[in-house]
C-alpha positions as CSV (number, residue, x, y, z in Angstrom):
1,X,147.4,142.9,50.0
2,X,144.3,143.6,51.2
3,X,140.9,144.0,49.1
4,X,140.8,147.7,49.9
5,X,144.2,148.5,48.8
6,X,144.2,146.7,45.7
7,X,141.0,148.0,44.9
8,X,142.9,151.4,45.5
9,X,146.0,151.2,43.9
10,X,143.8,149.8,40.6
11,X,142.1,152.8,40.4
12,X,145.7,154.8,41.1
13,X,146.8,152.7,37.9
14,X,143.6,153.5,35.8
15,X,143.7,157.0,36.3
16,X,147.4,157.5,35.5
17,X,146.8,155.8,32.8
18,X,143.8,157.5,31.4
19,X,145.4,160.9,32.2
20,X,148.3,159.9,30.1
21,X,151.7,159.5,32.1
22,X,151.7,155.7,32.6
23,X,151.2,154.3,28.8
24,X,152.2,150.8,28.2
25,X,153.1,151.7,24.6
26,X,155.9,154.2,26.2
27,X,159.1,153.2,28.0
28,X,160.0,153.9,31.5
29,X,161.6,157.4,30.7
30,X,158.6,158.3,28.6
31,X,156.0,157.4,31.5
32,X,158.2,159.2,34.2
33,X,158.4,162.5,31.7
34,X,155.0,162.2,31.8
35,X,154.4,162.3,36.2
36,X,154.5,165.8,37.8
37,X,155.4,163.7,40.8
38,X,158.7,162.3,39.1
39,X,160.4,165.8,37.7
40,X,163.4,165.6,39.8
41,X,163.9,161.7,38.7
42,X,163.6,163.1,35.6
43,X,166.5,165.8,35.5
44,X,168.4,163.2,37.1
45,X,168.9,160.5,34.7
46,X,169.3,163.4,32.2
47,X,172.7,164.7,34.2
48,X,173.6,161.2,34.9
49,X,173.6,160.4,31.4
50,X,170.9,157.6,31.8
51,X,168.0,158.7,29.1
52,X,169.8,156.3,26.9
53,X,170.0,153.2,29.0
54,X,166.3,153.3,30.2
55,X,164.8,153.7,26.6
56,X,166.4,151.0,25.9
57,X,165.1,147.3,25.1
58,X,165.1,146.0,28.8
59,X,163.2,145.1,30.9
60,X,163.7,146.8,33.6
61,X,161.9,146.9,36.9
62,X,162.3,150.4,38.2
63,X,161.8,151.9,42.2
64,X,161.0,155.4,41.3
65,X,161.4,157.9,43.8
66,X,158.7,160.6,43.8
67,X,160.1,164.8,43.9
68,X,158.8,164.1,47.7
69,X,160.9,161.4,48.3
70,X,163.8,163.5,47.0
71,X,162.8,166.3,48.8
72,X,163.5,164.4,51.9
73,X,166.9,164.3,51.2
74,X,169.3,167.0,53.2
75,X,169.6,170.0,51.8
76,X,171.2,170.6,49.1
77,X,171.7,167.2,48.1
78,X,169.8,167.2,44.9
79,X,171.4,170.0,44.0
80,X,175.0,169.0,44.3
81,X,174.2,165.5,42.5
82,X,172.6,167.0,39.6
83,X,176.5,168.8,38.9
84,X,178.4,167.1,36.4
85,X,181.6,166.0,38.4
86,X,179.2,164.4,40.6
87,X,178.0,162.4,37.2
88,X,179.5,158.8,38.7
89,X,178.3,159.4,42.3
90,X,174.4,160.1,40.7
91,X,174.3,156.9,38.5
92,X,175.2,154.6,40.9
93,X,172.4,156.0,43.2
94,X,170.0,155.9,39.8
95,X,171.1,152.4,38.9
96,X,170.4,151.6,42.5
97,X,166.8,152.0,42.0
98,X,167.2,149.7,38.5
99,X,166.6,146.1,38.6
100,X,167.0,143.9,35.4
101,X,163.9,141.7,34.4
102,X,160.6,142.7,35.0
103,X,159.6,141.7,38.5
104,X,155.5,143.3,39.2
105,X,153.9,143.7,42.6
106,X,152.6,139.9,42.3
107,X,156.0,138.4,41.5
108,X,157.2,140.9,44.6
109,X,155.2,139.6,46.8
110,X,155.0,135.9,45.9
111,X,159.0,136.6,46.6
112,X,158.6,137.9,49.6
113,X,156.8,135.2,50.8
114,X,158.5,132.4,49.7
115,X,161.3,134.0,51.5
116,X,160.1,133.8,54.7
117,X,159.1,137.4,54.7
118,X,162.2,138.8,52.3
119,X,163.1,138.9,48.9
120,X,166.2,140.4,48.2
121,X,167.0,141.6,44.5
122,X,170.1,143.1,42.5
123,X,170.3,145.8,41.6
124,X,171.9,147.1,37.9
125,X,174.6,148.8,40.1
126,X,175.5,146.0,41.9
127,X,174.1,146.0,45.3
128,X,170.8,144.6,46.8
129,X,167.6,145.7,47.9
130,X,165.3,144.1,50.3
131,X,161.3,143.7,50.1
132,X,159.4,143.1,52.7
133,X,155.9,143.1,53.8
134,X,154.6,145.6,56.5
135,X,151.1,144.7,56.7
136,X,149.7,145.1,53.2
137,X,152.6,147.7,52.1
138,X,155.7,146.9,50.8
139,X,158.8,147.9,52.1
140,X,162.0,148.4,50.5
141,X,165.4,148.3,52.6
142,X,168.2,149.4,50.8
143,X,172.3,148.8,52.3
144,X,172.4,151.4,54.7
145,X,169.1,150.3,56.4
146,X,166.9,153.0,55.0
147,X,163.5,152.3,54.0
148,X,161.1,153.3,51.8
149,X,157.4,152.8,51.2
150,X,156.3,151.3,47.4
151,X,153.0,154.0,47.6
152,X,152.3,152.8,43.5
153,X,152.7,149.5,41.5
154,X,152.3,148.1,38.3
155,X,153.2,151.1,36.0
156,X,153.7,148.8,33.2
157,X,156.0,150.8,30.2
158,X,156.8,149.1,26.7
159,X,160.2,148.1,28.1
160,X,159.6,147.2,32.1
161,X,157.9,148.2,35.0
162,X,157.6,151.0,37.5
163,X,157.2,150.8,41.3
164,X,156.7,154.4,42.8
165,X,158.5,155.1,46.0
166,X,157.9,157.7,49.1
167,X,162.1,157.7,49.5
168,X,165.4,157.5,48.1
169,X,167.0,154.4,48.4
170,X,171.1,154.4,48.5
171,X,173.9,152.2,47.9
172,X,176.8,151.4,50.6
């Protein structure tokens, strides 16, 4: 990462953290309640049943999708996964964006590059995501080939760590 962009995404950090959403003495749920950029993430792991899980002790290394990144989604999507027979379909896709341990942007990309230019993690539902470099962004590729820009790192929570991301990412 170059100077610029760290310099950049440390101020990102420092002002989300002085205006109060991103508090390392609150968990991943708490800090997410606490982004107007994360309200649809929000409702979602409340109908998916997931507020429980994520308060939990941990740690988790979370991708979270911006309402931007779900608004890119066809139409009508958000809608029909937020139903409550659609419950299963809508944890998987949360879980998807879970990793267990707590893996921050300089553990990413000192994966990255000891993988030749990929590090590939699992995921709490079961599949994979890959990390890549593009320059001095970080790229996530999820099964299906979709990617999605990390636009936020180091959102460090009581119980993990959030990553913020410009899309979706979904499971096979």
């Amino acid at each position: 990462m170059n100077a610029i962009k760290k310099t950049m995404l440390s101020l990102f950090v420092v002002a989300m953290t002085t205006t109060g959403w991103a508090q390392k003495d609150k968990n991943v749920v708490e800090n997410a309640v606490g982004s107007k950029d994360h309200t649809t993430l929000v409702a979602a792991v409340k109908a998916a049943g997931l507020v429980e899980t994520l308060t939990g002790k941990g740690p988790f290394t979370v991708f979270a999708p911006t309402n931007a990144a779900f608004a890119k989604l066809p139409k009508g999507t958000v809608e029909t996964l937020l139903k409550p027979e659609n419950k299963a379909t809508l944890q998987a896709i949360l879980t998807y964006h879970v990793v267990a341990g707590n893996i921050d942007s300089k553990a990413l990309v000192a994966a990255i590059k000891k993988g030749n230019g990929k590090a590939t993690v699992t995921t709490v539902q079961g599949g994979t995501l890959v990390a890549t470099l593009d320059g001095s962004n970080v790229i996530i590729t999820d099964e299906k080939g979709n990617k999605a820009t990390v636009t936020a790192v180091d959102i460090y929570s009581s119980n993990g760590v959030i990553h913020v991301l410009d899309s979706v990412v979904l499971p096979k």
